[in-house]
C-alpha positions in Angstrom: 61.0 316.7 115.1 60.5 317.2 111.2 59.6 314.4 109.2 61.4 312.6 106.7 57.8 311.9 104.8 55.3 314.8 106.2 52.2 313.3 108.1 49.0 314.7 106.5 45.1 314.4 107.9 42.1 313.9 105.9 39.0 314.8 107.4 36.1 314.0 105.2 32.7 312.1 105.8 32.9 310.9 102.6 34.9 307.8 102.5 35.3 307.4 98.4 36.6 311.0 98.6 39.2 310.3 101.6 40.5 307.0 99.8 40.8 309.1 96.5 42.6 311.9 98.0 45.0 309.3 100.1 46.1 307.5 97.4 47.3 310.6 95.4 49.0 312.2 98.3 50.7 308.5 98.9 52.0 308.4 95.7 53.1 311.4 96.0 55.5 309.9 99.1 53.3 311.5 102.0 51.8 309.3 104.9 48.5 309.6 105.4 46.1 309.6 108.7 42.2 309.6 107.9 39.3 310.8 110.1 35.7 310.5 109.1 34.5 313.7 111.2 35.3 316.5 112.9 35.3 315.6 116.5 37.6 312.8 115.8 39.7 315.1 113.2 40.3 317.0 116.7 41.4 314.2 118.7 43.5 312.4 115.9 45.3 316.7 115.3 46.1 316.1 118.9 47.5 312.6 119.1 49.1 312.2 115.7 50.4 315.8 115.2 50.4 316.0 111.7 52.3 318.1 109.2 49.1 319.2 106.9 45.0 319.1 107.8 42.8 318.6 105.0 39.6 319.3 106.5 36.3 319.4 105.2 33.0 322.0 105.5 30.5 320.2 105.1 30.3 317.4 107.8 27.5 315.9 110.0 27.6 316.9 113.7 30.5 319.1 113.9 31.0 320.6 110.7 34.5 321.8 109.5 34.2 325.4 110.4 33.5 324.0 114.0 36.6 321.4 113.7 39.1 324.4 112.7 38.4 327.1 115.7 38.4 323.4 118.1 41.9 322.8 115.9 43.0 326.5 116.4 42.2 326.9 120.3 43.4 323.0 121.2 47.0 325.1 119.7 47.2 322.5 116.5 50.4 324.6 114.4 49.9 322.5 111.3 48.5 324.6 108.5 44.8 323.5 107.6 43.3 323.6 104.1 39.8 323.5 103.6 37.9 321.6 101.5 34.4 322.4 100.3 31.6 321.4 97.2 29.6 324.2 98.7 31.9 327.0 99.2 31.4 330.9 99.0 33.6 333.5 99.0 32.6 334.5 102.9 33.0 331.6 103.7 36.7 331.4 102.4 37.2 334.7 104.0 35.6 333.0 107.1 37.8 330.2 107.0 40.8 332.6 106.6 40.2 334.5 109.1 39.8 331.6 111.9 43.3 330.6 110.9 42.7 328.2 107.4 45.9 328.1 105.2 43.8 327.6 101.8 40.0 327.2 100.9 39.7 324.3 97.4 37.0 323.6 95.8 35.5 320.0 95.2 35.9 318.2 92.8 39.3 318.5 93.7 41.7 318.8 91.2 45.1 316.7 91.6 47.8 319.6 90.5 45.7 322.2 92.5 46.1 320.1 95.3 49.4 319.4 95.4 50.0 323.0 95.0 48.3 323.7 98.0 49.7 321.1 99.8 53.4 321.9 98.8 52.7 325.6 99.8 51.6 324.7 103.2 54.1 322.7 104.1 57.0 325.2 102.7 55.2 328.1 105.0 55.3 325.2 108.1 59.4 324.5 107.8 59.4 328.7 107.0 57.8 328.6 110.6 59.7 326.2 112.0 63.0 327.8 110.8 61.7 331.2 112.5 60.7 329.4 115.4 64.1 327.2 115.5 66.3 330.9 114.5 64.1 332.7 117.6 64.9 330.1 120.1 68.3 329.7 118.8 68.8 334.1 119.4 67.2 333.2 123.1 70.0 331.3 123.3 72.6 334.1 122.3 71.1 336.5 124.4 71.7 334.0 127.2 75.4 333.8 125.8 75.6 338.0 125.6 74.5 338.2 129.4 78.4 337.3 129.6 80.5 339.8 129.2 82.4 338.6 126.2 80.2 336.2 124.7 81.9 333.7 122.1 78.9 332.4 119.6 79.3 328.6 118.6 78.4 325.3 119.7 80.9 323.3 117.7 83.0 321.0 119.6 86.3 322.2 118.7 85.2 325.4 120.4 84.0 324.2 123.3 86.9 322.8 123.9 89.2 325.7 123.1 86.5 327.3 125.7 86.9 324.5 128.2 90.8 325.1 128.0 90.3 329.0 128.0 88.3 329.0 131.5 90.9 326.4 132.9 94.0 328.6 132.2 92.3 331.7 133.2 92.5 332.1 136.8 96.1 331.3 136.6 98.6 334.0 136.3 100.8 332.0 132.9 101.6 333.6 130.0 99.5 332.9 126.9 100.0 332.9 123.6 96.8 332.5 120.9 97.4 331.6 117.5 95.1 331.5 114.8 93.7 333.4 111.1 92.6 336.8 111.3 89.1 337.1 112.4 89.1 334.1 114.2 87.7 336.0 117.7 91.5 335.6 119.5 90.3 338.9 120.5 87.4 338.0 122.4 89.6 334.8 123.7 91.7 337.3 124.9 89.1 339.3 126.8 87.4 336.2 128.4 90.5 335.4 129.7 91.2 338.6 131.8 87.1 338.4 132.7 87.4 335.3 134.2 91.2 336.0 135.9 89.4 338.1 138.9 92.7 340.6 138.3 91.5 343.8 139.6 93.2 345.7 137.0 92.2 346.7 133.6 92.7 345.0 130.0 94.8 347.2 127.9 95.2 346.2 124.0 98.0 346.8 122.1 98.1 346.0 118.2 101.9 346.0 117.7 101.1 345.9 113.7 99.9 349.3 114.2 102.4 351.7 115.9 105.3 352.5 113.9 109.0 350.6 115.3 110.2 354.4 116.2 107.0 354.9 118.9 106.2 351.5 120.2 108.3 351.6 123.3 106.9 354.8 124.2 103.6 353.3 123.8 104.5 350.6 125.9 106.7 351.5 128.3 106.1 354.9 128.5 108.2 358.3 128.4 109.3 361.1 130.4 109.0 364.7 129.4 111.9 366.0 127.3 113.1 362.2 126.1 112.4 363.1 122.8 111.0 366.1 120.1 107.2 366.3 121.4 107.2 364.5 124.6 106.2 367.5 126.7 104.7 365.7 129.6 105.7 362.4 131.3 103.6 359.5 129.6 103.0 356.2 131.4 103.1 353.2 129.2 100.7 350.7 128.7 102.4 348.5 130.4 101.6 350.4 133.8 98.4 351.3 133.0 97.8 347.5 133.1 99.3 347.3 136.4 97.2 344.5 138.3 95.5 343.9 135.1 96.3 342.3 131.2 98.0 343.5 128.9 97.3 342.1 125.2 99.8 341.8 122.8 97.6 341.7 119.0 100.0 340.7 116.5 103.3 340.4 118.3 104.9 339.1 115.7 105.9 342.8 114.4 107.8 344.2 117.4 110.7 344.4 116.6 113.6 342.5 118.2 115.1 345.4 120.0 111.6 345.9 121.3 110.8 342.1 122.0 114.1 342.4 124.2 112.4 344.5 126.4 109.1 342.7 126.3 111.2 339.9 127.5 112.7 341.9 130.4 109.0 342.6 131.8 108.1 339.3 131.6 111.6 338.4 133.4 111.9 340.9 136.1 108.5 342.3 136.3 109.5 345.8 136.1 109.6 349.0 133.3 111.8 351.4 132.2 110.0 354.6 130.7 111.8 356.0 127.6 114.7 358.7 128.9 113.9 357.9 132.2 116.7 355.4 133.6 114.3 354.3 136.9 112.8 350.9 136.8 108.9 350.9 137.7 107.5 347.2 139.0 104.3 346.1 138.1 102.4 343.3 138.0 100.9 342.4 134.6 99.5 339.5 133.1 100.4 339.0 129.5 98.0 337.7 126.4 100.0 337.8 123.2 98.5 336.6 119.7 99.5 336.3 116.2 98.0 335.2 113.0 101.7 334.4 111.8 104.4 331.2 112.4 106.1 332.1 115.3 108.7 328.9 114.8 109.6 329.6 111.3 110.2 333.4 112.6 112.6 332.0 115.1 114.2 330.2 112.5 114.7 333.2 110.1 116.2 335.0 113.4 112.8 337.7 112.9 111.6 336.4 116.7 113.3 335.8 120.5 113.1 332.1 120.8 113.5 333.0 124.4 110.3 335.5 124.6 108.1 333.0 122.5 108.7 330.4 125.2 108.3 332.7 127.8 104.8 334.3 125.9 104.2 330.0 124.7 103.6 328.8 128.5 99.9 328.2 127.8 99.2 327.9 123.9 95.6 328.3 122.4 94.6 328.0 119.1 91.8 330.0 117.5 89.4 327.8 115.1 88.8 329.1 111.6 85.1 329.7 110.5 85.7 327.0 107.7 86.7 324.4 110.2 83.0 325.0 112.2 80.3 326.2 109.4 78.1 324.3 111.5 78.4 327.6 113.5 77.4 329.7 110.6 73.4 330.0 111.3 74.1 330.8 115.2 75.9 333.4 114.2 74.1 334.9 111.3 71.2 335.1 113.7 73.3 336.8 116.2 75.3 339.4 113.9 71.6 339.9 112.1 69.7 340.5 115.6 72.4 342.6 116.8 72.9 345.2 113.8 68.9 345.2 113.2 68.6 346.5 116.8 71.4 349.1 116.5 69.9 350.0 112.8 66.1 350.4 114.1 65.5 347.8 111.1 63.0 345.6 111.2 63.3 341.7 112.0 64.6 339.5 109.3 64.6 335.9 108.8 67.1 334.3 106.5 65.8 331.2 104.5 67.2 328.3 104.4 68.6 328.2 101.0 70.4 331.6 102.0 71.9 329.9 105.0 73.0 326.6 103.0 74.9 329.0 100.3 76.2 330.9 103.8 77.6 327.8 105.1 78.7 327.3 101.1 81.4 330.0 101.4 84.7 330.5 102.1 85.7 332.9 104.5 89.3 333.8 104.1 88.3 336.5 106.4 86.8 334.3 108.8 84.5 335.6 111.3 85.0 339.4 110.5 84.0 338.5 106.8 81.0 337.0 107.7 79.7 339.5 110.5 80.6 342.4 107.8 78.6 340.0 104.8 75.6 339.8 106.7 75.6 343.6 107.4 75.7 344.4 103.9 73.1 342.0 103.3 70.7 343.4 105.4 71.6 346.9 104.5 70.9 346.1 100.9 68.1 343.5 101.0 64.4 344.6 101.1 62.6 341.6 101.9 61.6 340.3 105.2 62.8 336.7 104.5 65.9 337.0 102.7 66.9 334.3 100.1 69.9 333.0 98.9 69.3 335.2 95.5 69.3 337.8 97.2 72.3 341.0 97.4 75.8 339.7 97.8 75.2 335.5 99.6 76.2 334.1 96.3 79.6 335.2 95.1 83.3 334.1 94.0 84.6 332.3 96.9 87.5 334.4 96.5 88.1 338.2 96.7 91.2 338.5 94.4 91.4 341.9 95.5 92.8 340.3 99.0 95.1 338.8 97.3 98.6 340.8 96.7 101.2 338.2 95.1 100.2 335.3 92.9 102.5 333.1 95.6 99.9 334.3 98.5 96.9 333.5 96.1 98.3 330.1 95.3 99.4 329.1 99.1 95.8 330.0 100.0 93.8 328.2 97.0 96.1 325.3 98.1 95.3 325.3 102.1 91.5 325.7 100.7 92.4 322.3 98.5 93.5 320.5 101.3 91.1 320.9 103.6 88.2 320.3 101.3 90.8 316.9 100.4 90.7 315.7 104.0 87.0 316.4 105.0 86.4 314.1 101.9 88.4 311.3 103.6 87.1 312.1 107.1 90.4 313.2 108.5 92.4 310.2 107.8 95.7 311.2 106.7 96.5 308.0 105.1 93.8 308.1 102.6 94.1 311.7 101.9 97.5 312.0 101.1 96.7 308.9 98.8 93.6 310.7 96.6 96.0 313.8 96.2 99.1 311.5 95.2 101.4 313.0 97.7 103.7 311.1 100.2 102.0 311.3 103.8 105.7 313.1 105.1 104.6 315.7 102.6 100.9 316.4 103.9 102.3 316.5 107.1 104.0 319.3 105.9 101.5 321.2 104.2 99.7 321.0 107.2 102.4 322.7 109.8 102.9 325.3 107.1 99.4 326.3 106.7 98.7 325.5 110.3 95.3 322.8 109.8 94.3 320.9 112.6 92.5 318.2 111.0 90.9 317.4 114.3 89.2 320.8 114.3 87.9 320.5 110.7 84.1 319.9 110.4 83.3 316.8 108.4 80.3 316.5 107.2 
């Protein structure tokens, strides 16, 4: 575990120079642990652990080159510094090459030391951040060896995750709701993985076929039911049979086609286009939708009938502002992943550049972030990338997303509220108080702009 104040070891025979040295490192705000020679320099490394060794040359008995390959092979990981009044350049280069962080000279001088001591210290938390990020990717792989791994350890997720598994097995309807690039996707898929259906997942984004072709797609046609259908076509819906069939963006089918959505789900049967024969199969259904399904109803633009029939198990995806605690886990992943598929080398992200990461907002969500670290690594040199670095620090919105000034304004006022209630941890009460609205009012706000305050991260 880190320290709040970092531990650091003098080992010096000379007592005037150990007491000197302590009390400018304890002004400094350091704790301090002294040994008077090397063998007990080696025993204190291994019993105190500290954060920094200040170790001496020139010692009786065991001298300091001695002490540091004991320090090295006994495993000791804090950097060491050596100290000397009779140095050489060999033996610098000596040092150096045992495993020494820094060679000073005596008389010491205070800024030089300091400088030293600062360094080594920043390269220890640069190790322990590797060290943290590379056991932290063991434990993505270990999430990948599933077949649709969802990266995240915040608690709102795990329970979304807890729910997902529990509904899985059964054969009910599903409906996820949630941003864009929230991974309903991949929610989707882990569903039908863990179902044990022996049929395939088929994926249909209804956003994307035009109204004239989509009960073609899904349904199917036979040959001659229209100009260009010279062969008979099954429809997705079969070629789910025994599987799941996934519904992106529902919301734009139309109703004539959400009529006969409804019908499958009703009789459990198909009618290809032209074709005037029913076909049965059996089909599980996953439907999602990054829209408000109840004020669609209300506008008569969506089946109240079909969205209780798709609503018999809602999930709710969590957006990547509501769990930045997420945010290294999944740098590390996205980063590991495209470096791999790129033949780049390794990269370590510092963590400045992670803090200004976590600093963002993702109106994107998930699919921003993946394609921001890409571009990051495609355009950044360095093996430890910092937060100054190609495209971390930017506008926290891309007004080029934004198409009307009422879209900009609705989203610059979710992003206001949320920041408004992680401020008063949640509490509705006080929240709606500091922004001088009625809490009937917030409550509002936060249906329309679907916020689950018990999903938001507080800090």
């Amino acid at each position: 575990m880190r320290r709040k104040n970092p531990l650091i070891m003098i080992v010096d025979d000379e007592d005037a120079i150990r007491r000197s040295v302590a009390k400018i490192l304890e002004y400094e705000g350091f704790k301090v642990v002294q040994a008077e020679n090397g063998e007990q320099g080696c025993n204190l490394a291994l019993q105190e652990e500290p954060d920094l060794i200040l170790l001496d040359i020139k010692m009786p008995r065991m001298d300091g080159m001695e002490a540091l390959q004991v320090m090295v092979k006994q495993g000791t990981t804090a950097p060491i510094v050596m100290i000397s009044g009779h140095g050489t350049i060999q033996t610098a280069l000596d040092a150096t090459r045992i495993g020494a962080f820094d060679f000073l000279e005596k008389p010491l001088d205070r800024e030089r030391l300091l400088l030293s001591v600062r360094n080594a210290l920043s390269k220890r938390d640069l190790e322990s951040e590797k060290k943290a990020l590379q056991e932290e990717n063991q434990e993505l792989k270990r999430q990948v060896s599933a077949s649709f791994p969802i990266i995240g350890e915040h608690p709102g997720l795990k329970s979304l995750l807890e729910r997902v598994d529990r509904v899985a097995p059964t054969k009910a309807s599903v409906l996820i709701t949630g941003e864009s690039g929230t991974g309903k996707e991949l929610i989707a898929r882990r569903i039908h993985e863990m179902s044990g259906r022996s049929g395939r997942m088929v994926q249909v984004n209804c956003a994307a076929i035009p109204n004239d072709l989509i009960e073609s797609e899904l349904f199917g046609h036979v040959k001659g039911a229209f100009t260009g259908a010279v062969e008979n076509q099954p429809g997705k819906f079969q070629l789910a049979h025994q599987g799941t069939i996934f519904l992106d963006e529902v919301a734009d089918m139309s109703l004539n086609t959400q009529a006969k959505v409804l019908r499958v789900l009703q009789e459990g049967e198909v009618e290809a286009v032209g074709s005037g024969k029913t076909i049965r199969v059996d089909v599980r259904v996953v439907a999602a939708t990054n829209k408000d399904l109840v004020a669609m109803i209300e506008k008569g633009e969506f089946r109240e009938d079909l969205y209780y029939r798709l609503n018999v198990v809602p999930l709710a995806s969590i957006p990547l502002q509501a769990r930045r605690s997420d945010i290294p886990l999944l740098v590390a992943f996205f980063s590991e992943k495209f470096c791999a598929e790129n033949g780049l080398g390794p990269k370590t992200w510092s963590a400045e550049t992670l803090t200004a990461l976590r600093n963002r907002t993702y109106r994107g969500n998930i699919r921003e972030l993946k394609n921001l670290v890409e571009r990051i690594l495609i355009l950044g040199e360095e093996e430890v990338l910092g937060a100054d670095g190609p495209a971390v620090s930017n506008d926290p919105f891309d007004f080029s997303q934004f198409q009307t000034l009422r879209a900009f304004k609705e989203e610059t006022e979710r992003q206001f509220l949320i920041a408004k209630l992680r401020d008063n941890s949640g509490n509705i009460s006080r929240t709606a108080e500091a922004i001088d609205t009625p809490r009937s009012n917030l409550y509002k706000k936060l249906e329309q702009y679907q916020i689950q305050v018990d999903q938001i991260e507080i800090d």
